[in-house]
DSSP file (Angstrom, degrees, kcal/mol; ACC not computed):
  #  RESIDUE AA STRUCTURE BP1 BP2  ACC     N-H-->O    O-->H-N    N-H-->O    O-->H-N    TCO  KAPPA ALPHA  PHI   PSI    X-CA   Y-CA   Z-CA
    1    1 A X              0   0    0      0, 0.0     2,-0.6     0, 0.0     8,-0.1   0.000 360.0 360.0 360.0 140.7   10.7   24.2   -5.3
    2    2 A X        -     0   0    0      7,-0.2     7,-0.2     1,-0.1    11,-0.1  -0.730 360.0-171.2 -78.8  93.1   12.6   27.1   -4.2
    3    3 A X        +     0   0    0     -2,-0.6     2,-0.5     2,-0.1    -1,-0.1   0.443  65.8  83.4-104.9 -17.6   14.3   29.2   -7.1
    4    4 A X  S    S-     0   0    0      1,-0.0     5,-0.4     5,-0.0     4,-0.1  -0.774  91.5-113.8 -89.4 135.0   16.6   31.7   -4.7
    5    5 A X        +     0   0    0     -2,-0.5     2,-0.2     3,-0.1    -2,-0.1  -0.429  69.2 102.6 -51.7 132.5   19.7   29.8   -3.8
    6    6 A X  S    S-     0   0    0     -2,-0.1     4,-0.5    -4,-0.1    -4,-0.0  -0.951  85.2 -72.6 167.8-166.7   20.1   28.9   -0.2
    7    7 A X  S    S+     0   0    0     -2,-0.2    -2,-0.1     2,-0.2    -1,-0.1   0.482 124.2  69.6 -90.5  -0.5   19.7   25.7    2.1
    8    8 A X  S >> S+     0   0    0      2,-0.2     3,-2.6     1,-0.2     4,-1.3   0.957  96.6  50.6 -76.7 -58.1   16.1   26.0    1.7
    9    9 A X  H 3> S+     0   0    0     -5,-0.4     4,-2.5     1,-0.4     5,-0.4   0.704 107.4  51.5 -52.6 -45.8   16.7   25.0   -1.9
   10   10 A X  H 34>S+     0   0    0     -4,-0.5     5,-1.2     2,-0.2     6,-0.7   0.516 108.0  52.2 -48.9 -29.8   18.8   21.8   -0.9
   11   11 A X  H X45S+     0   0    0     -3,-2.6     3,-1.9     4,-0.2     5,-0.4   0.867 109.8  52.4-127.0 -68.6   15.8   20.7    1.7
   12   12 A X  H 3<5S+     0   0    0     -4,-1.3    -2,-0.2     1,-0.3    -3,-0.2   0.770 107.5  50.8 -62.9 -17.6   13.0   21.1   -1.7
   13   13 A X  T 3<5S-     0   0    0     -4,-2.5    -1,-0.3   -11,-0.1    -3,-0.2   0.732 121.1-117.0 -78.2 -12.7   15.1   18.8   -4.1
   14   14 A X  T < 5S+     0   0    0     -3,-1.9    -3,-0.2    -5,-0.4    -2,-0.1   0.806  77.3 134.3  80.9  27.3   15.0   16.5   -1.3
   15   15 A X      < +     0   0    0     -5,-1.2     2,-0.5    -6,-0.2    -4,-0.2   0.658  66.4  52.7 -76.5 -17.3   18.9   16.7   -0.9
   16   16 A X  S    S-     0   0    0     -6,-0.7     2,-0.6    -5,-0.4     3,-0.1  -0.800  87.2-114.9-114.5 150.7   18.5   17.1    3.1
   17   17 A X        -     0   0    0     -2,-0.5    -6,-0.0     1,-0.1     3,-0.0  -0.886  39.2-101.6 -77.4 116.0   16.8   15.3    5.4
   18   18 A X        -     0   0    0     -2,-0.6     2,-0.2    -7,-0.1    -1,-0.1   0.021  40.9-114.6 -19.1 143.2   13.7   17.1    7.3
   19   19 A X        -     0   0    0      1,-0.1     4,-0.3    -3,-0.1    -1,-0.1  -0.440  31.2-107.9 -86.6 173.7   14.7   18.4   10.9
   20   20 A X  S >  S+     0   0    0      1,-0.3     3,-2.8     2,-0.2    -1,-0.1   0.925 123.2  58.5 -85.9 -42.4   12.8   16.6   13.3
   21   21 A X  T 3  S+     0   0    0      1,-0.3    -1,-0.3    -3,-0.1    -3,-0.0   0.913  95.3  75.9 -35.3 -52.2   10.7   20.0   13.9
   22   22 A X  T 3  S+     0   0    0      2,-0.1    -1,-0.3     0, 0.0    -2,-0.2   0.583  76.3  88.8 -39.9 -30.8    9.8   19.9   10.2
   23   23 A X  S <  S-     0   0    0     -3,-2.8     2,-0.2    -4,-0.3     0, 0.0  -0.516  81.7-103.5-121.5-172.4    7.6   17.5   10.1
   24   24 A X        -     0   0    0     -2,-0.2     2,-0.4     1,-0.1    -1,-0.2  -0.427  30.9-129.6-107.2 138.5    4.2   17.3   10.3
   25   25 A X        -     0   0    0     -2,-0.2     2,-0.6     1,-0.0    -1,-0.1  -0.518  29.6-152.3 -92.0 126.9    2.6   15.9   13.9
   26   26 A X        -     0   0    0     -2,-0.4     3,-0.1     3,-0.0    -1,-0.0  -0.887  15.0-116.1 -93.3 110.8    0.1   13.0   13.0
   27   27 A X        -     0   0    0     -2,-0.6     2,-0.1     1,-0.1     0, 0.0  -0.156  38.3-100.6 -63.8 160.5   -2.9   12.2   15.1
   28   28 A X        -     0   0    0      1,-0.0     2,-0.7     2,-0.0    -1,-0.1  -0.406  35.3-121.2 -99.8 145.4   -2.8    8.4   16.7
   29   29 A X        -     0   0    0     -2,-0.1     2,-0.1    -3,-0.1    -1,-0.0  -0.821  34.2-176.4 -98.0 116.7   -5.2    6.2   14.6
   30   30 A X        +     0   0    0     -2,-0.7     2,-0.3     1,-0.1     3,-0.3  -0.221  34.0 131.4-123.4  62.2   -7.7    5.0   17.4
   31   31 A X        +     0   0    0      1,-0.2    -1,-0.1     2,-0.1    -2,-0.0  -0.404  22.7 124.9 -89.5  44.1  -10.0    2.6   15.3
   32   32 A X  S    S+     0   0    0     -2,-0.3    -1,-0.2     1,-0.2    -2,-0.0   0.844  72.5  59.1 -91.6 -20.4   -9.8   -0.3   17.8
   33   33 A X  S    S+     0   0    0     -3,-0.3     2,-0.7     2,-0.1    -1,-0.2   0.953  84.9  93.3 -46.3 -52.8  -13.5   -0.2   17.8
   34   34 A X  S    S-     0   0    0      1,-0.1    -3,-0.1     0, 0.0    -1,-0.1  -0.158  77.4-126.6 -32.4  88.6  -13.7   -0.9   13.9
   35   35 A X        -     0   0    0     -2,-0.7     2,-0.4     1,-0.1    -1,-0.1   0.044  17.0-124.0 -29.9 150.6  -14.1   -4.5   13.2
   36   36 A X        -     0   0    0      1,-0.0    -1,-0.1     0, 0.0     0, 0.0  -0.895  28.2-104.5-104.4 162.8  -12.0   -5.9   11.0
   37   37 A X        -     0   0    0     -2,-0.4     2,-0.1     1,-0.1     3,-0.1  -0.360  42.3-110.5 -73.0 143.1  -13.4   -7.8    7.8
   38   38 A X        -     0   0    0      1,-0.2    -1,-0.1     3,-0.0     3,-0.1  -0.396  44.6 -83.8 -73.3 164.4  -13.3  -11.8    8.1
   39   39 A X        -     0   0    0     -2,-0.1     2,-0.3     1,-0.1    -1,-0.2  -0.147  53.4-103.9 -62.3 175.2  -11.0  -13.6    5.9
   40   40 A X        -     0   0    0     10,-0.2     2,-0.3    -3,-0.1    13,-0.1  -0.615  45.8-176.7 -99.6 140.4  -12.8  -14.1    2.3
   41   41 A X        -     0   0    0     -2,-0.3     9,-0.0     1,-0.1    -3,-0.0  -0.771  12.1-173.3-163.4 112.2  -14.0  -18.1    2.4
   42   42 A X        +     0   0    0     -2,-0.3     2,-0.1     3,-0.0    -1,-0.1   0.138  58.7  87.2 -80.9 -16.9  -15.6  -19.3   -0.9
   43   43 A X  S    S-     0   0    0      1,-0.1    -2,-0.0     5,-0.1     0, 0.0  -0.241  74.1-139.9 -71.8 174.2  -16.5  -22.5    0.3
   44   44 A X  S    S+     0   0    0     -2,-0.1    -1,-0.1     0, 0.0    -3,-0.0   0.645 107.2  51.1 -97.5 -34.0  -19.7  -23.4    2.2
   45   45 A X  S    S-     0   0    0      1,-0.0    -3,-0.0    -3,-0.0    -4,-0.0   0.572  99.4-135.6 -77.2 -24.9  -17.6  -25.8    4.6
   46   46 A X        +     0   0    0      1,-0.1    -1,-0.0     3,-0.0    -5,-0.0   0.862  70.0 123.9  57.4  31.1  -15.1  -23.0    5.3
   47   47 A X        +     0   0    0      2,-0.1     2,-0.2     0, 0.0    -1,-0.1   0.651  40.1 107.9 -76.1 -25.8  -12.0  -25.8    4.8
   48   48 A X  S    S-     0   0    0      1,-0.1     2,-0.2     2,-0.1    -5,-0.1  -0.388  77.7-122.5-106.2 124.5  -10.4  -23.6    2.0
   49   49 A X    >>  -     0   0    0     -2,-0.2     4,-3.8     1,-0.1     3,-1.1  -0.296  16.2-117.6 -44.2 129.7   -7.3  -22.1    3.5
   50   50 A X  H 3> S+     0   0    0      1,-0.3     4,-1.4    -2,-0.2   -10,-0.2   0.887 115.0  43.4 -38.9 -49.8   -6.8  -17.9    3.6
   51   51 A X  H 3> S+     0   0    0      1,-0.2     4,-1.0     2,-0.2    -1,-0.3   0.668 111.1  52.6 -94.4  -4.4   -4.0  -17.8    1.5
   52   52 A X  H <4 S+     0   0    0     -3,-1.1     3,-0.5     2,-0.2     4,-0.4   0.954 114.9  42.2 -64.8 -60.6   -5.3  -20.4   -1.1
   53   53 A X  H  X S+     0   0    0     -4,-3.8     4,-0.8     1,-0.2    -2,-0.2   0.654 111.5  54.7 -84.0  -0.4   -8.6  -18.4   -1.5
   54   54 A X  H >< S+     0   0    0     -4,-1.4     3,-1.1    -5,-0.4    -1,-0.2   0.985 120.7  41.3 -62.4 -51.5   -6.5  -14.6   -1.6
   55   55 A X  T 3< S+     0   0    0     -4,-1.0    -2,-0.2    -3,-0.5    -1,-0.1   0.216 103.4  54.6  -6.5 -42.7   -4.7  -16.6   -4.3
   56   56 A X  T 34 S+     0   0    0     -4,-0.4    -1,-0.3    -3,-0.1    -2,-0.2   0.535 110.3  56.7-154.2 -45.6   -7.5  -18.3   -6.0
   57   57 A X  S << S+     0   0    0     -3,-1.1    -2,-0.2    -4,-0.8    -1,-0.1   0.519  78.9 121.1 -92.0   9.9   -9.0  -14.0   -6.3
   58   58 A X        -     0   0    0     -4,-0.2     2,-0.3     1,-0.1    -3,-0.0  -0.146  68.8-124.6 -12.7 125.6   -6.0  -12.8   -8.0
   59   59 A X        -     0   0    0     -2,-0.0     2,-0.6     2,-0.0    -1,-0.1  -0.621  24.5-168.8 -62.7 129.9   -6.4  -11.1  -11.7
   60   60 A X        -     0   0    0     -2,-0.3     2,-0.4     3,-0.0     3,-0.0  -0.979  28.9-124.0-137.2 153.3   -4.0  -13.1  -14.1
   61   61 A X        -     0   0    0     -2,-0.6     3,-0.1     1,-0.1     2,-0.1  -0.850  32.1 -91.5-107.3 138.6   -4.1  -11.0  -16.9
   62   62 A X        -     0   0    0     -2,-0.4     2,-0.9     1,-0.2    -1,-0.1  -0.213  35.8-112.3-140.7 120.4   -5.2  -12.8  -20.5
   63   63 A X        -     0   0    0      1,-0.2    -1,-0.2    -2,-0.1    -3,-0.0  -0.500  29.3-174.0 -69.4 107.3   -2.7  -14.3  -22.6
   64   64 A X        +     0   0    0     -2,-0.9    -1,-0.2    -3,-0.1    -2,-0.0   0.770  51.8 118.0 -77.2 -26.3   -2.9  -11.9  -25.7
   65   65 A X        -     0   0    0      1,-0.2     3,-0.1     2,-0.1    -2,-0.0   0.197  52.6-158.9 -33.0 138.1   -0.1  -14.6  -27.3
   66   66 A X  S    S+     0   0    0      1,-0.1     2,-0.7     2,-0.0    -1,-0.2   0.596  71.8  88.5 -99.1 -23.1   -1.4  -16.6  -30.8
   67   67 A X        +     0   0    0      1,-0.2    -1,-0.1     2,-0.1    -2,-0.1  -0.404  40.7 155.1 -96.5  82.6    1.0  -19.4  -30.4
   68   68 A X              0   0    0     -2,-0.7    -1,-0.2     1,-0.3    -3,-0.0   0.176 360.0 360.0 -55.3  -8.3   -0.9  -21.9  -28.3
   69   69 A X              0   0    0      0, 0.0    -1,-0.3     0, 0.0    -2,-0.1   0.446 360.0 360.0 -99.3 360.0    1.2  -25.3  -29.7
């Protein structure tokens, strides 16, 4: 962050919006070769719906609680 007073300073708090000039030119992602990974299927029959078995590999996080009645 810029410590001399100015418009610069206004642009490093993030008070300004970047000029179009500003920002940084991004190379084109050209993976269309890459496979993508198949959906995840946990069955042997391959029945089990995608979003069941995204679902179904979820973390649920461990009831730390002591009252169980």
């Amino acid at each position: 962050m810029s410590t001399v007073p100015g418009d610069r300073t206004w642009q490093d708090a993030g008070l300004v919006e970047p000029a179009l000039t500003d920002l940084p030119e991004v190379p084109a992602d050209d993976d269309r070769d890459t496979p993508a990974p198949d959906d995840p299927r946990p069955d042997l029959e391959g029945e089990a719906d995608p979003a069941d078995v995204a679902e179904q590999r979820a973390a649920v996080p461990e009831d730390e609680r002591d009252d169980y009645a």
